[in-house]
N, C-alpha and C positions, 0 to 999 in steps of 0.2 A: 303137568310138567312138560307138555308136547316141543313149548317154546325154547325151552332149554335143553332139549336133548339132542346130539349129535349125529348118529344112529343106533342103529341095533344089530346087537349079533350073536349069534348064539343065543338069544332067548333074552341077553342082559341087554341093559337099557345103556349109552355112554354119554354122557353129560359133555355137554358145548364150553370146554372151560374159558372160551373168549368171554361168554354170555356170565360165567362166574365170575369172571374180574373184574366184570363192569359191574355187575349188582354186588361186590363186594367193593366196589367202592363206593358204591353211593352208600350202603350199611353206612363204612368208615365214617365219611365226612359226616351225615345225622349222628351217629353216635356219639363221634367230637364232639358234635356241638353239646349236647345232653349233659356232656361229662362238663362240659367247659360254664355251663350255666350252674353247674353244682348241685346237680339232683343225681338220684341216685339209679341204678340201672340193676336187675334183677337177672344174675345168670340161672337158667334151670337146665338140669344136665345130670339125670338117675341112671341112665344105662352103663354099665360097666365098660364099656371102651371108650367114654368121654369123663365118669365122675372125676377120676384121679389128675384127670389132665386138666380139664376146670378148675377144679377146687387149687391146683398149683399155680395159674395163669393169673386166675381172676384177684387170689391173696396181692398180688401186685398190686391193684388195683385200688383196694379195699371196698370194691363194691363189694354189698350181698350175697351169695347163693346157697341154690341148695343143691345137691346132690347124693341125699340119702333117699327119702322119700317125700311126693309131695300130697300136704295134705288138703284135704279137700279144704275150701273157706280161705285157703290163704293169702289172697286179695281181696274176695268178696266177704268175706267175715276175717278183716284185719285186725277187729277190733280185739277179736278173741285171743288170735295170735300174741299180738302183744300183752296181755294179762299175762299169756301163759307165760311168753319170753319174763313178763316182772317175779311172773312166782320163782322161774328159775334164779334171778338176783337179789329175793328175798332167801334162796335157802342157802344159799352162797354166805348170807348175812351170817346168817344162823348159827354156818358150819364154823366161824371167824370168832364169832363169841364164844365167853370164857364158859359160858353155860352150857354149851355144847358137850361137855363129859359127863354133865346131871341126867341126861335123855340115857333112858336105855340101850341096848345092844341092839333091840329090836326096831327101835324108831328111827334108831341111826342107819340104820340098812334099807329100810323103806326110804328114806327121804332122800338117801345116798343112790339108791336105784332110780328113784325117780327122775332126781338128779341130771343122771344120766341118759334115761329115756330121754328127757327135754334137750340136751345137749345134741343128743346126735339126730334128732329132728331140725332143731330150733337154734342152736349153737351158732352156726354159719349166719341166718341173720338178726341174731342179737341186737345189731344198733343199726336197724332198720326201723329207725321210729316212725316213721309215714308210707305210705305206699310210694311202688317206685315210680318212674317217671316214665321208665322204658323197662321192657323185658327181653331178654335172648335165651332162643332155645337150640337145644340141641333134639331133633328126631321130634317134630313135632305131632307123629300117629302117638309114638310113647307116653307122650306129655302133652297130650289133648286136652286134660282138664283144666291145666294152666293158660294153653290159646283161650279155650273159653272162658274161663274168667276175666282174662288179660281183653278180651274182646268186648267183654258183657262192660266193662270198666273205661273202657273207650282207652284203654293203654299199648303206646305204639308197642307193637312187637317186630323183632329182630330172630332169625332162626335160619338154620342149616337145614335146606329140605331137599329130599331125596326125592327118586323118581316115581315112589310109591307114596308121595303125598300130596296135597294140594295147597300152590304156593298163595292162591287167591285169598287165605287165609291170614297170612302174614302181609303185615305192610311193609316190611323189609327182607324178603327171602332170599337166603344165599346159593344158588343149587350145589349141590355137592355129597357124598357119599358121608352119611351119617354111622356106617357102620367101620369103618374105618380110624382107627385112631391118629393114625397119619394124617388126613383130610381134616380129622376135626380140630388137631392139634395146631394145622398153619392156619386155618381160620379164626381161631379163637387170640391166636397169638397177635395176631393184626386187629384183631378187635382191640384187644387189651393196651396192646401199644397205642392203640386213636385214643383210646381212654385216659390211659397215661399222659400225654399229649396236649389231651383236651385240660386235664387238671391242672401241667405246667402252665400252660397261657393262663388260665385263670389266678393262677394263683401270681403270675407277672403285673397282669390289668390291678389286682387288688392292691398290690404293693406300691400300684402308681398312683391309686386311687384310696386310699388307707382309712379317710372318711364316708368310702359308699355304706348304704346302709344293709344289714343285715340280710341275705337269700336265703334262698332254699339250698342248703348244703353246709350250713352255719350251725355249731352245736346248741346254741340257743333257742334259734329258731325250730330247727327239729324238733326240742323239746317242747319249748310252746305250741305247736301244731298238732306234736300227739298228743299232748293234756287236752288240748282245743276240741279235738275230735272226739275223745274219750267221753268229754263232757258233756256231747252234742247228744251223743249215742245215747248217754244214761238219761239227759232229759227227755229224748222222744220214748224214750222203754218207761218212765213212769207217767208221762201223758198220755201212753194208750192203758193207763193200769196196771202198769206188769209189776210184778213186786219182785225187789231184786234177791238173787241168789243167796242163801247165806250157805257157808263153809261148815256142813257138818262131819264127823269122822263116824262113819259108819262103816260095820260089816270087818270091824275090826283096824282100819287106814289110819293113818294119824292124820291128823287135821295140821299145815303146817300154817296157814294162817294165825290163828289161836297160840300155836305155837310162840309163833315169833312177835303177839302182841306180848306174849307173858314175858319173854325175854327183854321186850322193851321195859316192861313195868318194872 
């Protein structure tokens, strides 16, 4: 962070905010564009002086994030992720049918807990059906596991980094005081507004063009991409042999797959 520091005093490091405006605006313009091609952008942001302020910015948006906690695989085993996100819209199903008062007291509280475990992990990117295109972070020593997965993926990243990290890491680093909510607050704000921005002109160009053909950012397409991928994944899992999963309830769980075939039936 040598390049972007001002000086020092007192022991604290002062950031070059000239040197901030400028790498916040180069951020800016690549993020427009991202937003403006219609793919999707992943905010990460768990420390308590940025979740609440992300999670309010970014709904603007309607990109992605998370800001509970981030689990390991959740780019590099996307695949997982998203089952898990359908188990969550299967028991939603469940909860919706009339058959729903026939389940016990007891099964209804497990599935209802669960529920909610997935919710406030998984909740936020629910209709994240592909991986994202670009990721932003907030404090990226915190949220180290995501630069590296985001990296291992070859996915640009976007992040607010402090004088205690390394910007070499990020292809879009903003320097700036991470600890701060004030700081994270104007920076995210500008992001989201490029974002914002980025979607109007797209959604201008579509209107003139009403016969282009389907992108990435299209609910069609999303969906067909994540069936596409899904299917990619189960073919190479049983051409090395692997025999796939089955859903049992053990150890006393309810099995809510089973479940919801018998509700079908």
């Amino acid at each position: 962070m040598a390049p972007y520091i001002f000086m020092e005093r007192n022991g604290i490091h002062i950031i070059d905010l000239h040197k901030t405006v400028a790498k916040l605006d180069e951020a800016v313009a690549a993020i427009k564009q991202v937003a403006k091609s219609g793919k999707r952008i992943l905010f990460v942001a768990t420390k308590k002086q940025a979740k609440d302020i992300v999670a309010e910015e970014v709904k603007r948006t309607g990109m992605p994030y998370v800001t509970e906690r981030w689990a390991g695989g959740m780019l590099t085993n996307f695949i997982t992720i998203r089952k898990a996100v359908k188990k969550m819209a299967t028991i939603d199903k469940m909860m919706e049918d009339p058959s729903w008062v026939n389940f016990s007291k007891r099964e209804r509280l497990q599935i209802t807990r669960e529920r909610a475990k997935l919710e406030k992990t998984l909740g936020s990117i629910a209709d994240m059906r592909y991986l994202p295109t670009a990721v932003f972070i907030v404090d990226i020593c915190k949220e180290h596991i995501a630069v590296q997965e985001a990296r291992k993926l070859g996915i640009p990243t976007f992040a607010i980094t402090d004088t205690n990290s390394n910007p070499n890491l990020i292809d879009f680093p903003i320097p700036g005081n991470d600890d701060a909510s004030k700081a994270i607050e104007i920076v995210v704000k500008v992001i989201c507004d490029a974002i914002i921005e980025g979607l109007e002109e797209r959604k201008l160009e579509r209107e003139k063009d009403p016969d282009d053909h389907p992108e990435e950012g299209d609910e069609d397409f999303e969906e067909k991409t994540a069936s596409a991928s899904e299917e990619e994944t189960e073919e190479e899992g049983s051409k090395k042999g692997r025999r796939p999963r089955k859903n049992t309830a053990k150890g006393g769980k309810v099995d809510i797959n089973s479940m919801s075939n018998n509700i079908k039936k």
